[in-house]
C-alpha positions in Angstrom: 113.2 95.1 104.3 112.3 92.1 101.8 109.1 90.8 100.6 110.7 87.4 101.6 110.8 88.4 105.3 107.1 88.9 105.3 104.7 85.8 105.7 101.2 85.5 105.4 100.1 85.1 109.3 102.7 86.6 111.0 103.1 90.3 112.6 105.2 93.0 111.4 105.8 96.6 112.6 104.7 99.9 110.5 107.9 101.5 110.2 106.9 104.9 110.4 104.2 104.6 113.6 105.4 101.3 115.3 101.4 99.9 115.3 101.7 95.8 115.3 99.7 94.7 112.3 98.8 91.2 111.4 100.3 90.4 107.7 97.3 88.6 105.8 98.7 88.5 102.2 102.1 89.3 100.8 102.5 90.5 97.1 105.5 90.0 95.0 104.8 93.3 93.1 106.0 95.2 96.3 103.1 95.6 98.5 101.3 93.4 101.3 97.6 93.3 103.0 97.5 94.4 106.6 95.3 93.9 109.5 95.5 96.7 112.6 94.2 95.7 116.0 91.8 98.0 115.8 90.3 96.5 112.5 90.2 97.2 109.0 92.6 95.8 106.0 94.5 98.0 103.8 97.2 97.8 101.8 101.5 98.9 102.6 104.6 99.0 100.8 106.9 96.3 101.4 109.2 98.6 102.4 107.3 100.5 105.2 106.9 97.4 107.2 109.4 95.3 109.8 109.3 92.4 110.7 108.7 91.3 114.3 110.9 89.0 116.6 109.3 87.0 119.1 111.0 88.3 122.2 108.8 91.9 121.5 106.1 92.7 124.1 103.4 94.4 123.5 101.4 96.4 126.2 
């Protein structure tokens, strides 16, 4: 996974757990700000989250 891949707004997958979290900022230095659904922001490594396509439901 690349920082690029990540944007601001968007969702992306924890890797590790497969929670949906909403990306609300996105460092260069190889970590981003997450929202969970459930509330609460916290900080990931870049490289723990995926990105998520469109055609993913979520139940």
């Amino acid at each position: 996974m690349q920082a690029k891949y990540l944007q601001q707004g968007s969702q992306a997958k924890i890797l590790s757990t497969g929670q949906i979290v909403e990306v609300r900022r996105v460092s260069n230095h190889g970590f981003s700000v997450v929202r969970f659904q459930t509330g609460g922001d916290y900080m990931i490594l870049n490289d723990r989250l995926e990105t998520v396509s469109e055609e993913e439901v979520r139940h």
